[in-house]
C-alpha positions as CSV (number, residue, x, y, z in Angstrom):
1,X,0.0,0.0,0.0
2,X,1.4,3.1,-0.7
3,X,-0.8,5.4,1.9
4,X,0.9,5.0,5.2
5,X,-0.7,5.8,8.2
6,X,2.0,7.4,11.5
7,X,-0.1,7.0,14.3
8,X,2.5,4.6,15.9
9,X,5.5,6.9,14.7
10,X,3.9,9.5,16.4
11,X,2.7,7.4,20.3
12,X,6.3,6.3,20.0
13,X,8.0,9.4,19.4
14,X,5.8,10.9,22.9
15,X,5.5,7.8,25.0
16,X,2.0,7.1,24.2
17,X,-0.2,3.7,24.4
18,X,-3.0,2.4,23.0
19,X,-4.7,3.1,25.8
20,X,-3.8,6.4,26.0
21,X,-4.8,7.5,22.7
22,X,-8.3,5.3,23.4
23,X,-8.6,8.0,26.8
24,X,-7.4,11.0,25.1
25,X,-10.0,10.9,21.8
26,X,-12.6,8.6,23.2
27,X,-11.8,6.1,20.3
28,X,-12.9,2.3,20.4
29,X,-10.1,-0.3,20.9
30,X,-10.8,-2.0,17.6
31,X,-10.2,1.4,16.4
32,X,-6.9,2.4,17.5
33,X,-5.6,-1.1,17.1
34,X,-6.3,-0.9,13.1
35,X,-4.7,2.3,13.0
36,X,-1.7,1.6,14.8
37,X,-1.2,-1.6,13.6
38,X,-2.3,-0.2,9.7
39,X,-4.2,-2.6,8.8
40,X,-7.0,-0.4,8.3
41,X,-7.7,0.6,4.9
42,X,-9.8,3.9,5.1
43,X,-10.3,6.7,8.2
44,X,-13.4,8.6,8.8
45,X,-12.6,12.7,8.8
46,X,-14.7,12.3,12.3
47,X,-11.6,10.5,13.4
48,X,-8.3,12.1,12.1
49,X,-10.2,15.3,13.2
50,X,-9.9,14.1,16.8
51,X,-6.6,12.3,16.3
52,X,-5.2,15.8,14.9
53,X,-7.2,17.9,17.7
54,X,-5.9,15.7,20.9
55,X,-2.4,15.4,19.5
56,X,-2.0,18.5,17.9
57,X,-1.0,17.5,14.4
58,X,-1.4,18.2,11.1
59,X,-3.6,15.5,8.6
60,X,0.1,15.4,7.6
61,X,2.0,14.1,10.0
62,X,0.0,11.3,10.2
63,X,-1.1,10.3,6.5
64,X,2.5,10.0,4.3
65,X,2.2,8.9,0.7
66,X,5.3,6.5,0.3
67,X,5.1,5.7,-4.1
68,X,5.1,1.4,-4.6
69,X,8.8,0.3,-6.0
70,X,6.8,-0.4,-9.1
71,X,5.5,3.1,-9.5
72,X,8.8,4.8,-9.1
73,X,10.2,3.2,-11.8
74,X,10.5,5.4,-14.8
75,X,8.2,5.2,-17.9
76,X,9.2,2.7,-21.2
């Protein structure tokens, strides 16, 4: 997948659990897990809105756009 989503980058980086991101934005566990895993494949706005809000981040820092080796390969 080339969409990569930073949520652990970010806990990591500030000492943050799962648990502390599921009391800080009221998200469910099944939630947070997917996202901090990235095995989720789509995020509500509802969500990185709150995610940005209680962390204090840009969409940006936590949605990065890494191009497949396949893509990056110039054009025949």
């Amino acid at each position: 997948m080339a969409i990569h989503f930073d949520l652990k980058k970010i806990m990591d980086e500030r000492g943050l659990t799962p648990a502390d991101i599921m009391n800080m934005t009221d998200l469910s566990r099944n939630t947070v897990k997917a996202l901090v895993g990235g095995i989720n494949t789509r995020i509500d706005f509802p969500t990185l809105d709150v995610l940005c809000e209680k962390l204090g981040v840009n969409p940006g820092d936590l949605i990065k756009y890494v191009p497949n080796e396949k893509d990056a390969s110039p054009q025949e």
